[in-house]
C-alpha positions as CSV (number, residue, x, y, z in Angstrom):
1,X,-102.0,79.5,-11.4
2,X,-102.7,75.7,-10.1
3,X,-100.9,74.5,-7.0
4,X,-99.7,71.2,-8.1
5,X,-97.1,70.8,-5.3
6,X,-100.5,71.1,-2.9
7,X,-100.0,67.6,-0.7
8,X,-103.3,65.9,-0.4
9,X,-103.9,63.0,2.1
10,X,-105.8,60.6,0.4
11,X,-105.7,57.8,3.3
12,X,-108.7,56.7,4.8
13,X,-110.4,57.4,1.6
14,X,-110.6,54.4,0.3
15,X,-108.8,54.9,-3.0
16,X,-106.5,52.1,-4.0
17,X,-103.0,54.1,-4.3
18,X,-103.2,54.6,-0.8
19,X,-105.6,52.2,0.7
20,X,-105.4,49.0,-1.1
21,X,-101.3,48.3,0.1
22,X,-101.4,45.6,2.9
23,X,-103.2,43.8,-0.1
24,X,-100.6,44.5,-3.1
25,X,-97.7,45.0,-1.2
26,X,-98.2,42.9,1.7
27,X,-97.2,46.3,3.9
28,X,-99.4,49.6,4.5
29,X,-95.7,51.6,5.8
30,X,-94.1,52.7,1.9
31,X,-94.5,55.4,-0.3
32,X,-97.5,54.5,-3.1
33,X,-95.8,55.4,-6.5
34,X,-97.9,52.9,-8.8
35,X,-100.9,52.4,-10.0
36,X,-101.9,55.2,-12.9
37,X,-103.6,58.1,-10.8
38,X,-102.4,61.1,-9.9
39,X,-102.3,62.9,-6.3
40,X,-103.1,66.4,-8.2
41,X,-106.6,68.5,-7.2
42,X,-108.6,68.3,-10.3
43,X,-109.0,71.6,-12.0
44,X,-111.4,73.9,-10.3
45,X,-114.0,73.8,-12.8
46,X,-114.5,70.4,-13.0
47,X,-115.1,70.9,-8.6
48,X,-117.7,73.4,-9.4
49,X,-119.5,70.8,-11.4
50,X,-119.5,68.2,-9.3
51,X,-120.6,70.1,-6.4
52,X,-123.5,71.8,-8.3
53,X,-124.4,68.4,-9.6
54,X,-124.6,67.4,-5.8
55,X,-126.1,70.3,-3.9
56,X,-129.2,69.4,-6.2
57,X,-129.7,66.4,-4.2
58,X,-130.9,63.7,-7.0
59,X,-128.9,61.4,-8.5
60,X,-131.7,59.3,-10.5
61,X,-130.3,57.5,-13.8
62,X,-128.6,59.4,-15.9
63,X,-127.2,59.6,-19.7
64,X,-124.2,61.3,-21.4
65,X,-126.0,64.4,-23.3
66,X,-125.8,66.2,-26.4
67,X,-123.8,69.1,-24.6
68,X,-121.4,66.5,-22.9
69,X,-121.0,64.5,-26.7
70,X,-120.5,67.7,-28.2
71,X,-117.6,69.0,-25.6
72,X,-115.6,65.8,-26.1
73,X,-116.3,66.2,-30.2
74,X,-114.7,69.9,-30.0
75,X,-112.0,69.1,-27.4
76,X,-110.4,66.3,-29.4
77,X,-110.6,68.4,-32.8
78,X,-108.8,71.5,-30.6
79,X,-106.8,69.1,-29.1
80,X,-105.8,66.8,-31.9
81,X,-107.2,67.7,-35.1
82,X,-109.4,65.0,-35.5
83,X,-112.7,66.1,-36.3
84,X,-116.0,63.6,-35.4
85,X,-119.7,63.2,-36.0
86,X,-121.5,62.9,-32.1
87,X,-123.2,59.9,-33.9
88,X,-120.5,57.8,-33.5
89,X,-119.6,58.0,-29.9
90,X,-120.8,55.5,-27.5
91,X,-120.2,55.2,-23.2
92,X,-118.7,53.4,-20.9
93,X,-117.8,52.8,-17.4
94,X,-114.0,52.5,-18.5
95,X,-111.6,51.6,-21.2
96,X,-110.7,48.1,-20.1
97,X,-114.4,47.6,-20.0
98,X,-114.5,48.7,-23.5
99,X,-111.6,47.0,-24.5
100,X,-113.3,43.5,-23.3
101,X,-116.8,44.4,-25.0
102,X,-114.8,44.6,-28.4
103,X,-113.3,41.7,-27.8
104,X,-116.3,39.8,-27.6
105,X,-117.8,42.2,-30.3
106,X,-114.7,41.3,-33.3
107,X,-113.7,37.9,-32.1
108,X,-114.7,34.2,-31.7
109,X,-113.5,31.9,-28.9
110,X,-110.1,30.9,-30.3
111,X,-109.5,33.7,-32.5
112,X,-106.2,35.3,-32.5
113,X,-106.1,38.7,-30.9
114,X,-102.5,40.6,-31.4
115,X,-100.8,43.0,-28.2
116,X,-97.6,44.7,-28.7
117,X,-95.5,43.6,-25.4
118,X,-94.6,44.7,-22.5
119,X,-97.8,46.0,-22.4
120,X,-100.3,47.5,-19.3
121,X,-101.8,43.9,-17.9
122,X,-105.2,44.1,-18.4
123,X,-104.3,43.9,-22.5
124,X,-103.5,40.2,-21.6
125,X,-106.7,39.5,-19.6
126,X,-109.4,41.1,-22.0
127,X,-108.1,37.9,-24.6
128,X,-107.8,35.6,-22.2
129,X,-110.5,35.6,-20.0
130,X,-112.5,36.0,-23.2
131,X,-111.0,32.7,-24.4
132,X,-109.4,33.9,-27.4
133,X,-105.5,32.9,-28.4
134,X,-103.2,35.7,-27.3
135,X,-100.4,36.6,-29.9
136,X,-97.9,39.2,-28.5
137,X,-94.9,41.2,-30.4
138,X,-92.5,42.4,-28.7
139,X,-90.9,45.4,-28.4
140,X,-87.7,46.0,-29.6
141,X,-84.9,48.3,-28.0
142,X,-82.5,50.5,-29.5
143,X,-80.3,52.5,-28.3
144,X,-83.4,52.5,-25.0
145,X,-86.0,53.5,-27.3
146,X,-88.9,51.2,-27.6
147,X,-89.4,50.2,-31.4
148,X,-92.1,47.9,-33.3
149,X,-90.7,44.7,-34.9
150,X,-92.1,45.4,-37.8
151,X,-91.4,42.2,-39.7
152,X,-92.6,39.9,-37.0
153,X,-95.9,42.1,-36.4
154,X,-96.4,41.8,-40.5
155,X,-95.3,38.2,-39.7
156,X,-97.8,37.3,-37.1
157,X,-101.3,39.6,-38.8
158,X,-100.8,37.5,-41.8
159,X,-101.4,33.9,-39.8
160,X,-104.6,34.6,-38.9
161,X,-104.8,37.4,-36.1
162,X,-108.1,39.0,-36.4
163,X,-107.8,42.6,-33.8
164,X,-104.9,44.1,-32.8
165,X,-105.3,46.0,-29.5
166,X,-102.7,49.0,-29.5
167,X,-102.2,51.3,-26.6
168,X,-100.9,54.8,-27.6
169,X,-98.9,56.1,-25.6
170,X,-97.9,52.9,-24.8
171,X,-98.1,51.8,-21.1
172,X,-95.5,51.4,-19.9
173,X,-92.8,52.4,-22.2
174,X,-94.3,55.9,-22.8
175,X,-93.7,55.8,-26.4
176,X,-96.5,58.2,-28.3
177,X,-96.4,56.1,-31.5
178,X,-95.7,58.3,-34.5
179,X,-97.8,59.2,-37.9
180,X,-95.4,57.2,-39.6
181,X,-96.0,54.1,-37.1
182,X,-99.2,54.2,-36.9
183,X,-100.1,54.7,-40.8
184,X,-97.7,51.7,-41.1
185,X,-99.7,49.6,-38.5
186,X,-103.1,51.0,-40.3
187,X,-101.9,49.6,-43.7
188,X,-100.9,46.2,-42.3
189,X,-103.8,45.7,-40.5
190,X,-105.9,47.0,-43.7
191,X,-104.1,44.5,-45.7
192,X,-104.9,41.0,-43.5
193,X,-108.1,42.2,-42.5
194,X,-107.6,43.1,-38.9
195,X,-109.9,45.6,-36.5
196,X,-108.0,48.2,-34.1
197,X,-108.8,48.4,-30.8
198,X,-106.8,51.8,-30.2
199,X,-106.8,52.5,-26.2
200,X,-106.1,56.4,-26.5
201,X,-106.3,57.3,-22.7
202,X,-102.9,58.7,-22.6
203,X,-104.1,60.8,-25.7
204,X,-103.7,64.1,-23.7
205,X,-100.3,63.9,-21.8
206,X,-97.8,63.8,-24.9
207,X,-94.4,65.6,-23.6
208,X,-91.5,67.4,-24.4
209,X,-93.0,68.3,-28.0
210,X,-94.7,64.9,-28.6
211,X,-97.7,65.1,-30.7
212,X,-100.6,62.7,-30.1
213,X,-101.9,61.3,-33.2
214,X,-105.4,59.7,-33.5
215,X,-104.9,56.5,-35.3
216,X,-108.8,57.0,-36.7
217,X,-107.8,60.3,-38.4
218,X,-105.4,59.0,-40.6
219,X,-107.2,57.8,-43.1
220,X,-111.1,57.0,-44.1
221,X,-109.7,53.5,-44.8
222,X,-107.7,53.1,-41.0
223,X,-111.4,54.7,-39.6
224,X,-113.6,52.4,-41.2
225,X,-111.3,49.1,-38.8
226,X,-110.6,51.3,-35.8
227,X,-112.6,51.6,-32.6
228,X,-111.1,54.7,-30.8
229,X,-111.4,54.7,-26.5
230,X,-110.8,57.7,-24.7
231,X,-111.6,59.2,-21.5
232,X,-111.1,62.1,-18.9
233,X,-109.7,59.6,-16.1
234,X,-105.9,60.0,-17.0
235,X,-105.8,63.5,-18.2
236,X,-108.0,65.0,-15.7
237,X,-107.6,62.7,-12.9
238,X,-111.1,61.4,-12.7
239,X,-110.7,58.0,-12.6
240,X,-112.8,57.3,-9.8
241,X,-115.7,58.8,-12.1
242,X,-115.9,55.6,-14.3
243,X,-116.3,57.4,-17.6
244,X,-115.0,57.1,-21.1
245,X,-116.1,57.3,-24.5
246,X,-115.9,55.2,-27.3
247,X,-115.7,56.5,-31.0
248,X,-116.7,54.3,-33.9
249,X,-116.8,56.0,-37.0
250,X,-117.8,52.3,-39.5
251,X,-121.6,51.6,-38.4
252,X,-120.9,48.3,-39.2
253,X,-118.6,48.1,-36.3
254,X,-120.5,50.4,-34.1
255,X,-123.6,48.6,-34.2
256,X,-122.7,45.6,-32.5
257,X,-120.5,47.5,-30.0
258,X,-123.7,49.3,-29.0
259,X,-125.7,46.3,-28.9
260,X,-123.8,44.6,-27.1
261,X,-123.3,47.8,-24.2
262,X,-127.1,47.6,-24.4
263,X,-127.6,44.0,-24.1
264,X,-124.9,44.6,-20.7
265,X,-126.6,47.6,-19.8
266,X,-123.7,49.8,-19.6
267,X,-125.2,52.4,-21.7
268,X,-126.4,54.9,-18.9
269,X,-123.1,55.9,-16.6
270,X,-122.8,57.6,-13.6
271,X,-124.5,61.3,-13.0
272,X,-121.1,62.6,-12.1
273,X,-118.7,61.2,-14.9
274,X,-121.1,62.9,-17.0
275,X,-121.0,66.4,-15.0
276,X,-117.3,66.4,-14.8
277,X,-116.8,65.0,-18.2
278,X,-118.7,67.7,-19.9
279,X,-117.1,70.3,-17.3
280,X,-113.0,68.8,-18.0
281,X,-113.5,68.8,-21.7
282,X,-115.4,72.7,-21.7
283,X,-112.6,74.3,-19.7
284,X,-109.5,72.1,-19.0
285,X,-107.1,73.4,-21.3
286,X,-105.3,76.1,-19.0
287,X,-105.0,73.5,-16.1
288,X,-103.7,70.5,-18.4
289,X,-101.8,72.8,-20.3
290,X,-99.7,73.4,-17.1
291,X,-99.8,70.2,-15.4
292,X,-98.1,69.0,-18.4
293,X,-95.7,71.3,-18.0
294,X,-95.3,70.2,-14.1
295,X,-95.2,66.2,-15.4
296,X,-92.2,67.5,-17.7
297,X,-90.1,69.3,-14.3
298,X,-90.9,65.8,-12.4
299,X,-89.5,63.9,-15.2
300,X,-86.3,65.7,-15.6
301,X,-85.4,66.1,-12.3
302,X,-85.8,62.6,-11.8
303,X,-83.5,61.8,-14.9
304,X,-80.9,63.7,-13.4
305,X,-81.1,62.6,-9.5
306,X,-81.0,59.6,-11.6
307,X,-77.5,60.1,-13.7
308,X,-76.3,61.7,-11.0
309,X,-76.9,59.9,-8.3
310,X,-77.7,56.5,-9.1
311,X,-76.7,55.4,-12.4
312,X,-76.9,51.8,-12.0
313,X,-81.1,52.7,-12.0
314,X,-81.9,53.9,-15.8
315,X,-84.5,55.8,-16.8
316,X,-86.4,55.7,-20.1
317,X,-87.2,59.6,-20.8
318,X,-91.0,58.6,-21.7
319,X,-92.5,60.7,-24.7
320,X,-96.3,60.4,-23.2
321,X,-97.9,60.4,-19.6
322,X,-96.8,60.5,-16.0
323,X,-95.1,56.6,-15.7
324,X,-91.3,56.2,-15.6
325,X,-90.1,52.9,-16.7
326,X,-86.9,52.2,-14.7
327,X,-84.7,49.6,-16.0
328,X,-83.2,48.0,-12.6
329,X,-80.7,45.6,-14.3
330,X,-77.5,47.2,-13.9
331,X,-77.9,46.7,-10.5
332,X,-76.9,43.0,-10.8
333,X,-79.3,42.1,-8.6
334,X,-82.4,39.6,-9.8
335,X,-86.0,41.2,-10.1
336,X,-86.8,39.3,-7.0
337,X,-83.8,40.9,-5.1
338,X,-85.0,44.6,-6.5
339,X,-88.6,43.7,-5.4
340,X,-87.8,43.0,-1.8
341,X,-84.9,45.8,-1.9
342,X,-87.8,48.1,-2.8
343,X,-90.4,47.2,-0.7
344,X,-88.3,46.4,2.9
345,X,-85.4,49.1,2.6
346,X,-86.9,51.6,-0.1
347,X,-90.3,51.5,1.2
348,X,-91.6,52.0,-2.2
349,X,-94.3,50.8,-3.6
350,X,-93.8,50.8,-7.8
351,X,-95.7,48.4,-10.5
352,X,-93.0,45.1,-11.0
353,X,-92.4,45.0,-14.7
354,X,-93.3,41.4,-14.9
355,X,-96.7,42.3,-14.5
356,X,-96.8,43.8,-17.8
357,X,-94.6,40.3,-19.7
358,X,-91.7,38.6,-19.0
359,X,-90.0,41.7,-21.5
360,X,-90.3,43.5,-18.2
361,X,-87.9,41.7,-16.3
362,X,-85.5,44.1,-14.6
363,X,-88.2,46.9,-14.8
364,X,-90.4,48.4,-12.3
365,X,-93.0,51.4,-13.2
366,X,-92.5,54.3,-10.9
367,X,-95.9,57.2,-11.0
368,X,-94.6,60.7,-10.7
369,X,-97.6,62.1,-11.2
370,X,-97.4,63.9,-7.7
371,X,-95.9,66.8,-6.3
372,X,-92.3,67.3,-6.4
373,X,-91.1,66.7,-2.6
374,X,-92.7,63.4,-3.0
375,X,-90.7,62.7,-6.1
376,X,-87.8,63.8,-4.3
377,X,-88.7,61.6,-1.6
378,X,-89.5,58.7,-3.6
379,X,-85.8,58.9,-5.6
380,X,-84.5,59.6,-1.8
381,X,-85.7,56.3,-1.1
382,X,-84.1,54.5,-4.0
383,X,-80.9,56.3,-3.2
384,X,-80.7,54.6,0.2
385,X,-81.5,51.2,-0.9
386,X,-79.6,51.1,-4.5
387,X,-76.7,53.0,-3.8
């Protein structure tokens, strides 16, 4: 029904997968397979709104409405299960934003703010540029599944961390944490007296069978420390709208979020994240439905050009979103070496896996949210460089 192998040319648009490479990559001639957006049409009706929305011809200030809160409310209890009250969701531009407004909200300077590693990089700057202490826990791997340490998480909560920011899925290791997980997370955190930040922007692309759960739903007790973010941008690829939503349940904790949003005035938005927001969450469910399905076919062929192939690149089947994580080190080569391999034989231009903590040595993040041929082309690419 959608034509997701439809080539767009998004050069000379000024979008930063395409347009933004003599500044990350030092070199405008590779193939952009990085940063998290995808090179997909958005679904028609979310095209009708925005062009209604412009052929009015005003675009004065405007706020999220009732009918906007209200498709979000019923898309993530379709969706997920989770039932909400419209009172408790607040805007903003983005999640990062919203993850660096509850920052400033649930911390002091110097308090100690908890990331499970490797982790999508803005987690580390949302502390630190805030001035608080970062306290990361990494990841464990068995068996190349990504698993929390659970006794140096209980470990480090108990000496004093006061949030823990969780990203679920988790970029970049595409795990969609589990009820078990995160009801084990929630009872830690319940027990040492640490908030949630829980960045759910992946909440909508669970895979092969993955089920997405809300960490806010499990329990009145796990909603009353959680602050839930969630937006369009990944699942409907709207990032360029600048729209999310923020659900906070405890209006003890959503209080001084929204005071803080007001006191930053970040409270309005923009006229067409609200269109298109309203419009994705209303009628999206056919097209995500089978763009999902389309992320799955990308994801599997590439495991087995990969096995087949190449087998000294490994690919960590991810449980949530469109982002492989390719583990490089069989190669033998340094992460340096597989950088400049990449970018002056591949031509490819994929996230290095340092950027998200020195756990990602080795590791680059490849986007296959795109059509097919240029996932083909892409794994083409690394063929002829890696072989």
């Amino acid at each position: 029904m959608y034509n997701f192998d439809q080539i767009i040319d998004r050069r000379n648009t000024s979008c930063v997968k395409y347009d933004n490479l003599a500044n990350v990559f030092g070199n405008t001639d590779i193939l952009p397979m990085w940063v998290a957006d995808m090179d997909f049409q958005v679904a028609p009706e979310i095209l009708d709104a925005a062009r209604e929305c412009c052929e009015k011809g005003v675009f004065g200030y405007t706020f999220r409405s009732d009918k906007a809160k209200q498709a979000f409310a019923d898309w993530v209890a379709r969706r997920h299960g989770w039932q909400m009250d419209t009172r408790w969701l607040l805007s903003s531009p983005g999640i990062v934003t919203a993850l660096a407004l509850g920052v400033r909200v649930y911390t002091e300077e110097h308090d100690k703010v908890m990331i499970f590693t490797p982790v999508y990089p803005p987690f580390y700057a949302v502390v630190k540029d805030n001035n608080r202490e970062l306290v990361c826990s990494t990841l464990k791997v068995e068996n190349g599944h990504y698993q929390i340490d659970w006794e140096d998480v209980e470990k480090k909560l108990k000496d004093g961390v006061k949030l823990l920011i969780i990203s679920n899925s988790h970029n970049p290791v595409g795990r969609v944490w589990t009820k078990e997980e995160l009801t084990r997370i929630g009872a830690l955190c319940l027990q040492y007296g640490v908030t949630i930040l829980s960045d759910e922007i992946h909440s909508d692309l669970a895979l092969f069978g993955h089920k997405h759960v809300v960490m806010a739903s499990l329990s009145p007790e796990i909603a009353a420390i959680t602050v839930t973010m969630m937006a369009p941008s990944k699942t409907f690829n709207i990032a360029g709208m600048m729209n999310s939503v923020v659900v906070i349940s405890n209006p003890e904790l959503r209080r001084p979020f929204e005071k803080e949003l007001l006191c930053l005035h970040l409270d309005l938005g923009n006229i067409f994240g609200h269109v298109t927001l309203e419009a994705a969450y209303k009628h999206g469910d056919a097209w995500l439905d089978e763009m999902v399905r389309y992320l799955e076919k990308n994801i599997l062929f590439t495991d087995q050009f990969l096995r087949e192939e190449l087998p000294s690149v490994k690919m960590i089947l991810p449980e949530g979103s469109f982002l492989l994580w390719l583990d490089f080190r069989a190669t033998g080569l340094s992460h340096e070496q597989i950088q400049e391999k990449l970018l002056h034989e591949a031509k490819l231009g994929l996230n290095s896996g340092t950027d998200f903590g020195p756990e990602g040595e080795g590791f680059f993040r490849m986007n296959i949210g795109c059509p097919l041929e240029t996932v083909k082309e892409g794994l083409e690419r690394l063929k002829k460089a890696f072989k």
